[in-house]
Structure formats: C-alpha cells, structure tokens
C-alpha distance (Angstrom), angle and dihedral (degrees) to the residues before:
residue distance angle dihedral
X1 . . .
X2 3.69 . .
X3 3.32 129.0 .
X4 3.97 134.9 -115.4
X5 3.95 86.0 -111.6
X6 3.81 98.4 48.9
X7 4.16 89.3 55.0
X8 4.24 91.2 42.4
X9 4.23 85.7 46.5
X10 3.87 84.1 51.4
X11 3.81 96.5 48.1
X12 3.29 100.1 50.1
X13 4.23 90.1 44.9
X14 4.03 82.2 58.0
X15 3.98 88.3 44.5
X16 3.74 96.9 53.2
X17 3.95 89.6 38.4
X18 4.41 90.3 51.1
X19 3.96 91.7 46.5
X20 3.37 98.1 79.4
X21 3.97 92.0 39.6
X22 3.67 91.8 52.1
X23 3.98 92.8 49.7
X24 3.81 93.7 42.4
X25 3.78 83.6 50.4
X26 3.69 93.6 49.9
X27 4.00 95.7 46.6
X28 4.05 86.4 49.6
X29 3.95 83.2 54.7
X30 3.67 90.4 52.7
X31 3.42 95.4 47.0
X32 3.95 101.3 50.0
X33 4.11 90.8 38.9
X34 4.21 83.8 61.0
X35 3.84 102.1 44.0
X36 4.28 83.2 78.1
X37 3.15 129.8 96.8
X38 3.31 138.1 -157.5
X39 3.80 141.4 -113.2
X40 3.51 104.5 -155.0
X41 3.86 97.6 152.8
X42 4.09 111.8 107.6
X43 4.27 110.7 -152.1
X44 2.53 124.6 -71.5
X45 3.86 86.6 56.7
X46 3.78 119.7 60.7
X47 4.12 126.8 -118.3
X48 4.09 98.7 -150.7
X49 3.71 113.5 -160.6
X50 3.88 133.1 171.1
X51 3.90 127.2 -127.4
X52 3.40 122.0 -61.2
X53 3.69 92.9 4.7
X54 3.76 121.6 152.7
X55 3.93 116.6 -133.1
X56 3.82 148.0 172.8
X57 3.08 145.7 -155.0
X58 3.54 122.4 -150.9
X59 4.01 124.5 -153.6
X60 3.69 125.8 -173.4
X61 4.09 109.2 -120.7
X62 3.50 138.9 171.7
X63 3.75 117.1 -167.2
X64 4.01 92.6 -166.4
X65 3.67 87.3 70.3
X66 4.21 92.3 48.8
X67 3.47 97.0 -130.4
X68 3.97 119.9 117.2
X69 4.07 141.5 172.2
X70 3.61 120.3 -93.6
X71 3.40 122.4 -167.9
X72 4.10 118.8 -149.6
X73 3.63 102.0 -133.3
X74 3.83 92.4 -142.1
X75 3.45 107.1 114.9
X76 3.83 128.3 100.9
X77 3.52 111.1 -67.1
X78 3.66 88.2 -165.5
X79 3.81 90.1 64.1
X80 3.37 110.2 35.5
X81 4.04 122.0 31.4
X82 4.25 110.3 -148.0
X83 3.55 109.5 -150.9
X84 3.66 107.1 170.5
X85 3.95 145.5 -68.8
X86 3.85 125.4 -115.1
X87 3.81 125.4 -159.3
X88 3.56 118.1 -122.3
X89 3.37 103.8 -160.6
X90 3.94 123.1 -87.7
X91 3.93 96.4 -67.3
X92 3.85 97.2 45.1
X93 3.83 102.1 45.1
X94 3.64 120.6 -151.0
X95 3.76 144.0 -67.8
X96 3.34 132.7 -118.1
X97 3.57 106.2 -165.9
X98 3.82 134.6 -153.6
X99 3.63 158.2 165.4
X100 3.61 137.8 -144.2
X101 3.86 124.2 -124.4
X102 3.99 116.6 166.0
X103 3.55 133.2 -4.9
X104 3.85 122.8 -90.9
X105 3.86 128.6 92.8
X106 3.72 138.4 -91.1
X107 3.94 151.4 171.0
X108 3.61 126.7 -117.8
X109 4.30 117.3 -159.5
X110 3.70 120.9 -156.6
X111 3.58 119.0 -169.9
X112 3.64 114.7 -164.1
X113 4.26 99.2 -155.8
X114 3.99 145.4 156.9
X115 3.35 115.0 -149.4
X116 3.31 107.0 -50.4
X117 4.17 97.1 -15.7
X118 3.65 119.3 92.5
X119 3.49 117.3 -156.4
X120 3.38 109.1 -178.5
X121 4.42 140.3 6.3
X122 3.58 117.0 -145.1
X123 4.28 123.2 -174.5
X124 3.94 129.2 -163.0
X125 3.17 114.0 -169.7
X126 4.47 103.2 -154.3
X127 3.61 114.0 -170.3
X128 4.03 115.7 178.8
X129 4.38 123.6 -158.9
C-alpha cells in the first residue's frame, strides 16, 4: 500500500520537474507569437511581405454587439497559406493569421456582418518579393 506521503513526495517531484517545461513552453510561445507581422495597410495601400513570412491582420471586434469578421476564402491558396483567426477579447480584436508562399500579389476581403447584416467591407491588398 502506499502511503498519503509517498504520492504528495511524488507530486511535488513531477511539479518541480514540469516548472521549467511549462516556462520554457511559455517563452517559446512568446517568441513565435512576436516573429509576425502585421498588415495593417487597407487597399488602396499595399502590405509588402517577403517569402515565407508569417503575418496578421488584426481587426477590431466586439462580440457583445454580435457582429464579427469574415474572411472570403478566395484568394490564392498558392500564395498566401490561411491558418486561422483567434479572438482577442472585445478590446483587442482578432487575428487573421497567415503565411507567405511564392511571390505574386493578392487581395484579402473582410466583411464585418451579423447574421445576415453587413456592416462594414474591408480590403488588404498582400503582395510578397
């Protein structure tokens, strides 16, 4: 049988072993989340990036209202890899993130809707050298 003491001993061996894992983790985190940057030039200005470059785009939202971005997802997929958005929170927006593949030049659309509303169109026009 083991005892209450042997299983807290063992716990807080695994604690002290996961701390540094969890704050090398969270510094790798850091790191990645700042190599982006950020197209925040609507058409008709362009967003220049280089190959295989990771960017954003960052759109003010507000989820207490109900209306959110939506992306149209016709763009060149042989240009520009989509990889997801993440909300946030209602001050920060959300993030449309991306990565460069070739050279060329393309438009991004936004819409900013609810439900069936749309509020407001939004263009970014990406080219990568």
């Amino acid at each position: 049988m083991v005892s209450k003491t042997g299983i807290f001993e063992a716990s807080l061996t695994f604690i002290r072993c996961m701390k540094p894992l969890f704050y090398l983790s969270l510094l790798s985190f850091l790191f990645i989340s700042c190599n982006y940057q950020t197209a925040d030039k609507s058409a008709p200005l362009i967003n220049s990036f280089s190959e295989d470059e990771n960017f954003r785009i960052r759109l003010p939202e507000n989820h207490t209202n109900g209306y959110m971005w939506q992306i149209n997802t016709r763009f060149d997929k042989n240009l520009l890899d989509y990889y997801g958005s993440v909300f946030r929170g209602n001050e920060a927006g959300v993030d449309f993130n991306f990565t460069t593949l070739k050279t060329g030049k393309d438009t991004l659309n936004f819409a900013l809707i609810r439900y069936t509303d749309t509020l407001e169109l939004k263009q970014f026009i990406i080219e990568v050298k």
